[in-house]
N, C-alpha and C positions, 0 to 999 in steps of 0.2 A: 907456741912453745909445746913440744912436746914432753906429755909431763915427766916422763922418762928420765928427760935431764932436767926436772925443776928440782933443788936446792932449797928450795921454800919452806918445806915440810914443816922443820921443826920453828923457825917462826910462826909461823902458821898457828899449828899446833899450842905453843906459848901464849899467840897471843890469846887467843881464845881463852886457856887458861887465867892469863893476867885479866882480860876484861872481869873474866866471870864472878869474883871476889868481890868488884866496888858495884855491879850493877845489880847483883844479888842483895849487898847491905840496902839498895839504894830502895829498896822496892817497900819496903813501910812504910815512906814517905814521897814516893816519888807519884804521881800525878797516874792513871790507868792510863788516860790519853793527852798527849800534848801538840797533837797536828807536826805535820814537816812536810815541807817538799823536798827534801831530800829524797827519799826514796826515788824522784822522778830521773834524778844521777845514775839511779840503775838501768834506762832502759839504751834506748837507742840501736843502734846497727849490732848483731853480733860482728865480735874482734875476728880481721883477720889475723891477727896473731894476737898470741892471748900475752898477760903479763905477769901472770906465776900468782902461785899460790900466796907467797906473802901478800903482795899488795892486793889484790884479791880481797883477802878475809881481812885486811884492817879496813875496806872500805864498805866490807859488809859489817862490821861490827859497827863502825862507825853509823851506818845512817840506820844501822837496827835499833839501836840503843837509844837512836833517839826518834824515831818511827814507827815502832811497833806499839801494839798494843798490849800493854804488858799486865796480862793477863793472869801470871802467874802472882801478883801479888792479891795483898789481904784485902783490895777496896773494889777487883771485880765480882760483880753480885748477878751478872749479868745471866741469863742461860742459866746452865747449870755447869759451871767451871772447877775444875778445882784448880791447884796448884800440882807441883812438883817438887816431892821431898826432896831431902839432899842424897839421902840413897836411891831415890828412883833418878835424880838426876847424871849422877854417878856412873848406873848401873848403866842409863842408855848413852851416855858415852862410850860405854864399853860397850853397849851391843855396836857401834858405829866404828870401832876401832876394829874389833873383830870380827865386822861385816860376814857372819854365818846366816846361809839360808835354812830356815827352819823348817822346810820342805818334808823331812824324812831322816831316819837315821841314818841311810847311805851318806845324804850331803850334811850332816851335824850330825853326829850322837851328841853333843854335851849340849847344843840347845833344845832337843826333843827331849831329851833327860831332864832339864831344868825347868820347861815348861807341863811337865810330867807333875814334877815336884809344886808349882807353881798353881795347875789347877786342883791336885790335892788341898793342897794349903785353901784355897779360895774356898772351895765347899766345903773345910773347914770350919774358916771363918763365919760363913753364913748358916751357918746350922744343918747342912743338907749330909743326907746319909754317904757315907763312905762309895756306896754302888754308882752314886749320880757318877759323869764324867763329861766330857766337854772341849772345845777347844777355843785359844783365843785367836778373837777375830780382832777389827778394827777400829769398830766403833759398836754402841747400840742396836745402831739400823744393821748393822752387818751380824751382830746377832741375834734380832729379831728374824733376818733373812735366815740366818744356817738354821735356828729352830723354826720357824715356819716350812721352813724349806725340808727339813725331818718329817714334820708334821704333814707336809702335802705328802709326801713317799709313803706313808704311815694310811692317809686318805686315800689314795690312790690304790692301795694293797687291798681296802676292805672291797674294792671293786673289780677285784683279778687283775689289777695294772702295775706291770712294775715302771712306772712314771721315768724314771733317771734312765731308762732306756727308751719307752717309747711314745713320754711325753704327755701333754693333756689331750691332746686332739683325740675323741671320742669319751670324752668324760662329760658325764655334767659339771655344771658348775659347785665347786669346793664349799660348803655352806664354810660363815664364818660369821661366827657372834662375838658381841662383846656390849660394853659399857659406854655411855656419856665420854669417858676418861680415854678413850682411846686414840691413840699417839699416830701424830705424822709419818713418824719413822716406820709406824707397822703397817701403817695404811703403804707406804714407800714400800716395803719389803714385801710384800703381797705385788703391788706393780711389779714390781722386779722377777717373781716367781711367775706371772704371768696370770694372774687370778686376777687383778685390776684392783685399783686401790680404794674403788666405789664398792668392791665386793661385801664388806663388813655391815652386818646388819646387826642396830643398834640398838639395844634395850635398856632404856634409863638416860636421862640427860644429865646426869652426872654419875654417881655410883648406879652398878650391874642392877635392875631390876628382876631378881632371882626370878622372882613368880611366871613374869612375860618371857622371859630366856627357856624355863622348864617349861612352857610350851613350847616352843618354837623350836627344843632339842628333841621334843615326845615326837614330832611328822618329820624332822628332815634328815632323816639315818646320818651316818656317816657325820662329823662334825669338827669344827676347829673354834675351841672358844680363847679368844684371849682377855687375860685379866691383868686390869692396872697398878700396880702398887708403887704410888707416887705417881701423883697425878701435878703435872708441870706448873699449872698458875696456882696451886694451896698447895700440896702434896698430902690430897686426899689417898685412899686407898679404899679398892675396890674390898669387899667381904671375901679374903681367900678361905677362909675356911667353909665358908656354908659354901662359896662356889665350889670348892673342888668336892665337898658330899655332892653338890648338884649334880655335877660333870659324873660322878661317878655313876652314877645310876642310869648314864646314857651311854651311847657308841658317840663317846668324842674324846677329840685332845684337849690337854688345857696346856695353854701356854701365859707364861707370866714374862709380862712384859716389866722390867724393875731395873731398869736404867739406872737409877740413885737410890731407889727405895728400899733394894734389896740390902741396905745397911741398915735400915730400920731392926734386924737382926741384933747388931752389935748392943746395942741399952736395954737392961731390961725397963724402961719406961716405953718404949716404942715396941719392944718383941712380939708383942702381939698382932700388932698391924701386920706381920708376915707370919702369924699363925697360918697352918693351914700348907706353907712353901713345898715341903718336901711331897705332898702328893700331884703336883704339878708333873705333867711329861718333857716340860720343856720351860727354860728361862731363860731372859738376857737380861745383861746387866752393862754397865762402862766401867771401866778403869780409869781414865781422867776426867772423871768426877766427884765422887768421894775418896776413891782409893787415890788420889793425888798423885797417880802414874802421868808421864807423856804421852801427847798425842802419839800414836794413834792407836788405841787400845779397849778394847769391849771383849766380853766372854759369853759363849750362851754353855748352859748344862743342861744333858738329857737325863732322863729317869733310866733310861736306856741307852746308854753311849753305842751301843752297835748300831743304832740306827743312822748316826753321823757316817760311817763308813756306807752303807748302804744306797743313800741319798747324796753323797759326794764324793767317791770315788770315782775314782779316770779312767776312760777307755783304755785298755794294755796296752805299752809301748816297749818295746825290745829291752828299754834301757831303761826303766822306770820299773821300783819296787810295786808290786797290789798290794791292797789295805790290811791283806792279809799274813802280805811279808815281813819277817821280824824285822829287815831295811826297811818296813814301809813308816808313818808319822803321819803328825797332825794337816800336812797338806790335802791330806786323802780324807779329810774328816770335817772339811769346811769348804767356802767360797773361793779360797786361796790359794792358789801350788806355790811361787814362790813366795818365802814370807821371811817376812824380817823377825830379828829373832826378838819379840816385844816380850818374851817370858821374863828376860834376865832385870826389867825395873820392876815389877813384879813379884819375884822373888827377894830382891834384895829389898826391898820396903817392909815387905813382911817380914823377912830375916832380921830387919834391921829395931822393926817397930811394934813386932807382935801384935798378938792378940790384945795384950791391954793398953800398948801404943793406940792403936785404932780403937778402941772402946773410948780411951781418954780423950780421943780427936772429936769424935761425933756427940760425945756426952758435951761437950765445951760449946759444940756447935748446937745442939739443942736449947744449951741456956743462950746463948744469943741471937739464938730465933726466937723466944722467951723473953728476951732485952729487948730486940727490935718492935716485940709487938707490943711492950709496953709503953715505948716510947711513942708509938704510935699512937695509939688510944690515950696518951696525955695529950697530945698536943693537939690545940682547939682547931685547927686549919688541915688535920689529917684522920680520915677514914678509914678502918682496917674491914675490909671483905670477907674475911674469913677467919674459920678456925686453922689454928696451927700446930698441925699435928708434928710434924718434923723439922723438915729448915727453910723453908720459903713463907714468905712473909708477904701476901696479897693487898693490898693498902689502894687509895687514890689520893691526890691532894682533893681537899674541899675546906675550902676557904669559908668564913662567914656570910651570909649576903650572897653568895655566887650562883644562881639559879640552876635547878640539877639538870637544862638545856644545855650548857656552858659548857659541864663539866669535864664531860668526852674531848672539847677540844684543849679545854685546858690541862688535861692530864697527859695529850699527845704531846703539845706544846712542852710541859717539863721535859716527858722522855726523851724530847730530841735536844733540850739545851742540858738536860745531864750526859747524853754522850758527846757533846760540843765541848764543855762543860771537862769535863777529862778527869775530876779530882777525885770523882765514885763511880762506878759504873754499872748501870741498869737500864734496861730498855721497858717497852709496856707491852700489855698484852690488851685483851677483852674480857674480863668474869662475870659470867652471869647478864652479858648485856652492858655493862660498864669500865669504859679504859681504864687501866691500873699498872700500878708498878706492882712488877713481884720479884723481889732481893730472894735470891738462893747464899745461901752460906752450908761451902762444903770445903772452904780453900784452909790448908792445915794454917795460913798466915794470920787469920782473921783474927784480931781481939775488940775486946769492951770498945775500943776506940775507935774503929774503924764503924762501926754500925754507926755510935752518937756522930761523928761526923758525916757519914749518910744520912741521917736523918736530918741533920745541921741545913747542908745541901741542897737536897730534893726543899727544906720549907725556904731557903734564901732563894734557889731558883723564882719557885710557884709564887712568892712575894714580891718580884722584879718584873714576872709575868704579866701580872695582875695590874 
């Protein structure tokens, strides 16, 4: 069919609408996961003729609704997930209706405008000075890669190389320091820049060891250090303040890597843990994570926003604005030329929920990282790993009697019959040498209830295990 002549539309359209109502109420009590083979109805031969868009999206809604992993409600703990507000959900409707490429002001003015408004708002929110700027990218990793990727043009300069033209071949290797805490995603973004992801030389097995870092920045000129704020299995935090005095005193970058952590900002009980933010050259952060935006949304800010143009601008094209053109935008300033216009749930969450909407969100989620770890530490069959500074909550099961040989496989064991399991969701990690669960709570849906029934869970699993 060509869609030319499909009639569908506004079914379509509707029905989408009608599902979204009962399966949005359904999600405080509806199961994270409840298995289906339905989904396998989606594959098969592509249609030589297709069957329009009605039928189409009733049979995607259909075996979604009962096939996905529904993520967006209050009992995923899994990662580091949030939700999506009613206004972020809204708003990316509307980016999807009015499919604007965010490319530049030639192809949008009103979403380069909004996403204008959008990253103001953000370094707002986080405490960072008016000068910072930035753009949004996709995820984390995609802005850990646009700042690092700043930060090698920045590296590359102090060596007479302008890198975005003629690349690393004849450079030494990019020194890069950091902490214990340092992330897949950076190690990723570094591969991706071509520095290698083994590049990272590490001082401290868990927080920065200043002392060992302030040598190792006094001999190797030139420098990239990155610092962790929110560290994934506790959400430890590296020292940003005494780091960036460190950093200061050398020839290096700092880059903050603050995924989730860089909300630590929002309470003054946690503000302190990103003392120190604003003398950073470079940060990333997500959007569907605590900011409770859709997929696919991450921000990084430079201390210097001209250096984004610098290090990702495009070779001239007859028909393409320069970074410099008042038509030119945020395509010329990141990873990405064409770009969906992810400004507009963004904007309207903030518009919708302010500054003390978001305070009220994170302060609520602090006491129930504060709940969870209590309940923890009462219960005779459950370990808590760590301190809990923010909202991950590091725990294992340990039963009475259960030798601490056991333990690792028995704590694997829960994690995989609590994702079987569908009613809470959390996978394990490794801390310190021993398997664990670590619950994140950042989803706006969470309450009092949803944690005591994870806890309820994880000890009825590890008791059935046993």
């Amino acid at each position: 069919m060509d869609p030319l002549h499909d009639d569908g539309t506004e079914h379509a359209l509707r029905a989408v609408f009608d599902a979204a109502g009962p399966y949005l109420a359904s999600l405080a009590d509806r199961p994270v996961y409840s298995g289906s083979s339905e989904v396998k109805s989606l594959g098969g031969e592509l249609p030589a003729v297709g069957s329009g868009a009605a039928s189409v999206v009733d049979k995607l809604l259909s075996v979604g609704t009962s096939s996905a992993t529904h993520s967006a409600g209050p009992r995923f703990f899994h990662f580091v997930t949030g939700g999506v507000t009613p206004a972020a959900l809204a708003a990316d409707w509307t980016v999807s209706l009015l499919d604007q490429n965010a490319f530049s002001r030639a192809a949008s003015e009103f979403a380069t405008s909004v996403e204008t408004v959008a990253l103001s708002w953000l370094t707002s929110l986080f405490g960072l000075p008016s000068s910072f700027g930035g753009a949004l990218v996709g995820s984390a990793t995609f802005a850990n890669f646009t700042a690092l990727g700043a930060a090698t043009h920045w590296w590359a300069s102090r060596h007479g190389v302008d890198v975005a033209a003629a690349g690393l071949a004849g450079l030494p290797r990019m020194p890069v320091f950091s902490g214990g805490y340092v992330h897949a995603s950076a190690r990723k973004a570094l591969q991706m820049l071509g520095h290698g992801r083994e590049s990272v030389s590490v001082h401290g097995s868990g927080r920065v060891d200043l002392s060992s870092l302030d040598r190792a920045l006094a001999s190797s000129g030139p420098a990239v250090v990155i610092a962790n704020a929110g560290e994934v299995n506790a959400g430890d935090f590296d020292p940003l303040a005494d780091l960036a005095a460190l950093v200061s005193r050398h020839d290096a970058w700092l880059h903050v890597d603050g995924a989730f952590g860089l909300f630590a900002a929002l309470s003054p009980r946690t503000a302190h843990l990103v003392a120190g933010l604003a003398q950073a050259d470079s940060i990333a952060c997500d959007g569907h994570k605590w900011l409770n935006v859709p997929y696919e949304s991450g921000f990084a800010f430079l201390r210097e926003p001209a250096r984004l143009g610098a290090a990702f601008g495009m070779p001239g094209a007859p028909y393409l604005p320069g970074a410099d053109s008042p038509r030119g935008g945020y395509g010329l300033l990141g990873p990405e030329s064409s770009r969906r216009a992810r400004s507009l749930p963004i904007w309207a969450t903030l518009a919708a929920y302010g500054r003390s909407g978001y305070q009220a969100m994170v302060e609520r989620h602090l006491d129930l990282a504060q709940e969870l770890a209590s309940l923890v530490d009462a219960a005779p069959d459950l370990e808590r790993l760590a301190e809990v500074p923010l909202c991950i909550v590091c725990f294992r099961v340990r039963p009475p009697g259960v030798p601490e040989s056991q333990l690792d496989d028995l704590n694997r064991r829960v994690g995989e019959a609590l994702l079987d399991d569908g009613r809470v969701f959390a996978g394990t990690t490794v801390y310190e040498g021993r398997v664990a669960l670590r619950p994140a709570i950042v989803n706006w849906r969470t309450t009092s209830r949803d944690v005591q029934l994870f806890v309820s869970v994880v000890r009825e699993l590890a008791a059935a295990l046993r």
